[in-house]
C-alpha positions as CSV (number, residue, x, y, z in Angstrom):
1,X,5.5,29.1,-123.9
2,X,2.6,31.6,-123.7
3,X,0.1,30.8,-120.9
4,X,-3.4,30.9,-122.5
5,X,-5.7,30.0,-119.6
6,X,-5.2,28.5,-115.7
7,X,-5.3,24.8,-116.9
8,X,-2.0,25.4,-118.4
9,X,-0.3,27.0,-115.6
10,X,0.4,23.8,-113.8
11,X,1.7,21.5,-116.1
12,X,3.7,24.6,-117.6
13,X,5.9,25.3,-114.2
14,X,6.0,21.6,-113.6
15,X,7.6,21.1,-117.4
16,X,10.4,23.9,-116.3
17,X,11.2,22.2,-113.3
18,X,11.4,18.9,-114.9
19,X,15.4,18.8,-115.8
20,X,15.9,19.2,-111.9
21,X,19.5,17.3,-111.2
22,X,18.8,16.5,-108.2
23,X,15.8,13.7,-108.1
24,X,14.2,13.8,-104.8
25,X,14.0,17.8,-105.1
26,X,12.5,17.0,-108.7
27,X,10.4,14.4,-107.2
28,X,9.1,17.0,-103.8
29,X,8.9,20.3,-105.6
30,X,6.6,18.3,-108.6
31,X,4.4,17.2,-105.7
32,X,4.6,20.4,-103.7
33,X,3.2,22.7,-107.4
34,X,0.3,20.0,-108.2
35,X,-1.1,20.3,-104.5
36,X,-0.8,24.2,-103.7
37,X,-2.5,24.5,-107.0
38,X,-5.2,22.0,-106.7
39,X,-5.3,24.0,-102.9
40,X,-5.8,27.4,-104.7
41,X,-8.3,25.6,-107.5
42,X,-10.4,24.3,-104.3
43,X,-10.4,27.4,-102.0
44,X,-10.5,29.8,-105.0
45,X,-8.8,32.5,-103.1
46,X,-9.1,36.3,-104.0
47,X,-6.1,38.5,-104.6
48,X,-6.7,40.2,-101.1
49,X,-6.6,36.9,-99.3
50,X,-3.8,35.8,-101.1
51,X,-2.1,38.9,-100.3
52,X,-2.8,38.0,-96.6
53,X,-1.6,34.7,-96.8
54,X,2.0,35.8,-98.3
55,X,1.6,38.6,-95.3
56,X,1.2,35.4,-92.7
57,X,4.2,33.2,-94.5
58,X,6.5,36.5,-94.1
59,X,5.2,37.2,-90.8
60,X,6.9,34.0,-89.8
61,X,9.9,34.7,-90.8
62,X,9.6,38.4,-89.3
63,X,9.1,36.9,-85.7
64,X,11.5,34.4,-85.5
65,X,14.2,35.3,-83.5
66,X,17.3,33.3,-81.7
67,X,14.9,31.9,-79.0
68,X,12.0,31.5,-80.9
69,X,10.9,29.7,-84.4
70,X,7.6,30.8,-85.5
71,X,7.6,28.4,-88.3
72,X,8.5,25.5,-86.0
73,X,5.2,26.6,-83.9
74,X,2.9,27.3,-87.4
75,X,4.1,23.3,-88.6
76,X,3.2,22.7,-84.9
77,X,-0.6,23.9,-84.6
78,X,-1.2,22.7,-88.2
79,X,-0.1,19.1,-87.5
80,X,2.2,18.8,-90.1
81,X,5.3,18.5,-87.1
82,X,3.4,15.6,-86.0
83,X,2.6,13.9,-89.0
84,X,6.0,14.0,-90.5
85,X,7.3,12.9,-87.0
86,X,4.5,9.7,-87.4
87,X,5.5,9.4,-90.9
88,X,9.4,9.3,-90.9
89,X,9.2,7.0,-87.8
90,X,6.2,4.3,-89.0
91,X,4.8,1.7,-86.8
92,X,4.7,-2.1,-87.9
93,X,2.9,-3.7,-85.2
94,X,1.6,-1.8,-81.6
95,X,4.2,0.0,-81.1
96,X,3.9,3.9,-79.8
97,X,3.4,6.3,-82.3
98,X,6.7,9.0,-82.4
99,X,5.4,12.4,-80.6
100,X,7.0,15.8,-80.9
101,X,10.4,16.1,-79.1
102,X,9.5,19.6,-78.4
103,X,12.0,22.7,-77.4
104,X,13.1,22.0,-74.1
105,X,15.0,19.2,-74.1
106,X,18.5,19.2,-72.6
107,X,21.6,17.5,-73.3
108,X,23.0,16.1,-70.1
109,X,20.3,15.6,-67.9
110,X,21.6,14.0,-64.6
111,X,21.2,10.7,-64.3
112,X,19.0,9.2,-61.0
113,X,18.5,5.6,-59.2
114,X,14.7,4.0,-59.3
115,X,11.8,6.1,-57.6
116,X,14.4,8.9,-57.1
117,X,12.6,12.5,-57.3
118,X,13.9,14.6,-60.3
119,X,11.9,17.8,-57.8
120,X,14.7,19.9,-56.5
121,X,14.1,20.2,-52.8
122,X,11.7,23.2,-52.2
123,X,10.1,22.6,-55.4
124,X,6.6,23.3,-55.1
125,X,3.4,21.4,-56.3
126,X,0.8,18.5,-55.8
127,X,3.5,15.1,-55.2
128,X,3.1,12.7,-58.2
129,X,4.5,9.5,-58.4
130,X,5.3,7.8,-61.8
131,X,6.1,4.5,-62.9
132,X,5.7,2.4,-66.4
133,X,7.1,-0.3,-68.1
134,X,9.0,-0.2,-71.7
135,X,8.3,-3.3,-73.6
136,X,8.8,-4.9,-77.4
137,X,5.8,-4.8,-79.8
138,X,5.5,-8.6,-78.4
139,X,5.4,-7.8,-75.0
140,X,8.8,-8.4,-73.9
141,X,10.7,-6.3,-71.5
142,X,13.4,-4.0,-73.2
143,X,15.9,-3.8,-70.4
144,X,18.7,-1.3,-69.8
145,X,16.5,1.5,-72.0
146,X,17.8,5.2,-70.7
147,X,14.1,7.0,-69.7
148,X,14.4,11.0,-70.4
149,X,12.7,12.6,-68.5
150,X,11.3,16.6,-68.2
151,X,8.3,18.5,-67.4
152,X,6.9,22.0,-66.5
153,X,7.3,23.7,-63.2
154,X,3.2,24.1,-61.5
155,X,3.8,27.5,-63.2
156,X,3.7,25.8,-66.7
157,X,7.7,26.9,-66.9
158,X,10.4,24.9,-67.8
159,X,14.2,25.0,-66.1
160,X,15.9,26.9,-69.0
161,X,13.0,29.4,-68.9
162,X,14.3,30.7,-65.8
163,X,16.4,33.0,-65.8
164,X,17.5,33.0,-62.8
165,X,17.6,29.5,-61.9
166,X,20.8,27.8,-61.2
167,X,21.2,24.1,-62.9
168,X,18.7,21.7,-63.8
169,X,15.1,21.1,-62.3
170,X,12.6,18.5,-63.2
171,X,14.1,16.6,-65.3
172,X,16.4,13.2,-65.6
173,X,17.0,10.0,-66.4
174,X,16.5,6.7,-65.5
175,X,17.2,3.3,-66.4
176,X,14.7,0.4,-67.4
177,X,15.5,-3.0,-65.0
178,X,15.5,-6.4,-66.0
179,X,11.6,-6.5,-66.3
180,X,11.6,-3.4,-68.6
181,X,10.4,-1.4,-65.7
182,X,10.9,2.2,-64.5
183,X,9.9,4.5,-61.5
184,X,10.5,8.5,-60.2
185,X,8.8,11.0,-58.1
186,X,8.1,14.8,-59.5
187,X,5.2,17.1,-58.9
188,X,2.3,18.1,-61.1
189,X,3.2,20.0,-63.7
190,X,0.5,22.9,-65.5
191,X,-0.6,23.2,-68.3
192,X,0.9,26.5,-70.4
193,X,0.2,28.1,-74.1
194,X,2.3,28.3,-77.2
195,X,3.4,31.7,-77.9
196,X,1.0,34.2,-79.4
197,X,2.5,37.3,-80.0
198,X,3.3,36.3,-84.1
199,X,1.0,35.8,-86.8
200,X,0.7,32.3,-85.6
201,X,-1.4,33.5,-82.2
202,X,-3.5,35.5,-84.8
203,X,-4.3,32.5,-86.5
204,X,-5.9,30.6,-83.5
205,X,-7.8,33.5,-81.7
206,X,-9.2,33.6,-85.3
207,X,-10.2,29.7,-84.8
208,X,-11.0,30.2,-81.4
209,X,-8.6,27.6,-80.7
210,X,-7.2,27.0,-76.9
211,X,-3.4,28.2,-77.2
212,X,-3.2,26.0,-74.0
213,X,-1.1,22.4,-74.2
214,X,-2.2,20.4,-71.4
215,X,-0.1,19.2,-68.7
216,X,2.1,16.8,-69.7
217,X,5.6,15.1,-68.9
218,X,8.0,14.0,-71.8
219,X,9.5,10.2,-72.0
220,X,12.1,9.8,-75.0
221,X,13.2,6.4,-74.6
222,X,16.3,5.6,-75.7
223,X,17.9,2.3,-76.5
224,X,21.2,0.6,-78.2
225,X,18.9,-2.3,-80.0
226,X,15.8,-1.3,-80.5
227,X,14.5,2.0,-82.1
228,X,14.2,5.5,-79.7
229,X,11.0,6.7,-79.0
230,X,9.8,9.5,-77.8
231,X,6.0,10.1,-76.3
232,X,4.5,12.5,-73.6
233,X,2.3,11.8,-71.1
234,X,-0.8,13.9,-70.3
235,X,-2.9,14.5,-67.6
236,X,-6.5,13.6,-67.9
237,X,-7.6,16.6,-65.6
238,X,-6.2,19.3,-67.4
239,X,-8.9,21.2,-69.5
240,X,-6.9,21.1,-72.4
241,X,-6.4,18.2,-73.1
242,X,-8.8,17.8,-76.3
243,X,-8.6,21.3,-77.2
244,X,-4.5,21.8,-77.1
245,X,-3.1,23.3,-79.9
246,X,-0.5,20.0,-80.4
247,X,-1.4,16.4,-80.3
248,X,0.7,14.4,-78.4
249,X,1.2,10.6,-77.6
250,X,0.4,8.9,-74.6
251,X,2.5,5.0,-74.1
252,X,5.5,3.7,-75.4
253,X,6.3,0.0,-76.6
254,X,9.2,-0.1,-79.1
C-alpha cells in the first residue's frame, strides 16, 4: 500500500500487524501504535525534537549498567512503575494501594522478636520507634503476617551501598501477633536522590524537579492467606516529601 497522507499511516501499520499469532502482543502493540500516534498528532513534534527524543530512549540504554537501570528509573519518575504496580495489584475495598518495591531489598533479612532494634549497635542517628497494625479490609487482625523491613542509613545510604560494610544493617523482619500488631526500633533515616548522571537527571533539572525521595522506611507485608503488600512509610518533616521524584504509599490493610 502507498501511503498518501498522515491519516493513513496509522491504520496502515496497525493493518500489518494485524495477523500477529500471538494475541495479547496483537492486542498491546495495536494499543501501543494508536496512542504514540495520537501522542505525536497532539504534541506535533519537529524532526529535531524527535531526533532528541530517540537520543533520550537510547541514552537509556547507553547508561544502564550491571548496577544500574536507567529505564527502571525513567518508568520511575514518569509514574508509569507506580501505576502498573496499582494497576496489576487493584484494590476492592480500603485496602493499601501496592507501592514500588524499590532496588534494595534483600533476600534473607534476619529475622527479630517485637520492639527489637534492626540499628546495629553504633549506628548513628535520631532514635525512632515504630509500631503499626496489619488488618483485613474489614478491620480484622491478620495475624502471623512476616513485616519486611529496610530503610536508609542518616546518610540516605543503604547496607548494600556500602562497600565496606560487613552483613546487614537496618533492616529485618518481624512478625504480626494475634491482634495483627507489630513493633521495632531503628533511627531516622534521610532523605537521598535518584541518580542523575543519565539522560534521566537531564530530564528533571530541565523540569526543575527535586531529584530528592524523602525519607522513608519500606513495609512489604507478606502473608500465606491474604494478598502481599508492599507500602513505604514517609516522614512528614522531610522537604521532599511533595516534590520527590516517586510517589509512594503510606498504610497497609490487606
Amino acid at each position: 500500500m502507498i501511503i498518501q497522507n498522515e491519516a493513513m499511516v496509522t491504520d496502515t501499520v496497525r493493518a500489518d500487524m494485524a495477523s500477529t499469532p500471538d494475541k495479547r502482543l496483537r492486542e498491546v502493540m495495536d494499543a501501543l501504535v494508536r496512542h504514540l500516534h495520537a501522542f505525536v498528532r497532539e504534541v506535533r513534534p519537529t524532526e529535531a525534537e524527535w531526533e532528541a527524543g530517540i537520543a533520550f530512549v537510547a541514552g537509556l540504554g547507553q547508561a544502564t549498567t550491571d548496577t544500574h537501570n536507567e529505564t527502571i528509573l525513567a518508568s520511575d519518575v514518569l509514574g508509569l512503575s507506580s501505576l502498573v504496580g496499582m494497576l496489576d495489584n487493584p484494590t476492592y475495598g480500603g485496602e493499601t494501594a501496592a507501592a514500588l518495591l524499590g532496588p534494595f531489598w534483600r533476600k534473607d533479612a534476619p529475622d527479630f522478636p517485637p520492639r527489637a532494634s534492626i540499628a546495629r549497635p553504633g549506628t548513628p542517628g535520631l532514635p525512632v520507634s515504630v509500631s503499626g497494625r496489619v488488618t483485613q479490609a474489614d478491620g480484622a487482625p491478620v495475624a502471623g503476617a512476616v513485616v519486611d523491613v529496610w530503610q536508609a542509613d542518616p546518610r540516605g545510604m543503604y547496607d548494600n551501598q556500602i562497600a565496606d560494610l560487613e552483613g546487614m544493617n537496618l533492616r529485618g523482619q518481624f512478625h504480626t501477633d494475634g491482634d495483627g500488631r507489630y513493633s521495632f526500633r531503628t533511627v531516622r533515616p534521610a532523605g537521598y536522590p535518584v541518580p542523575t548522571h543519565g539522560p534521566v537527571g537531564g530530564l528533571l533539572r530541565a523540569q526543575r524537579r527535586s531529584p530528592f525521595r524523602p525519607a522513608h522506611i519500606h513495609f512489604p507485608l507478606i502473608n500465606q492467606s491474604t494478598p502481599s503488600c508492599t507500602f513505604v512509610g514517609m516522614s512528614t518533616e522531610s522537604p521532599s516529601t511533595s516534590k520527590g521524584s516517586e510517589r509512594c504509599g503510606q498504610s497497609c490493610r490487606g
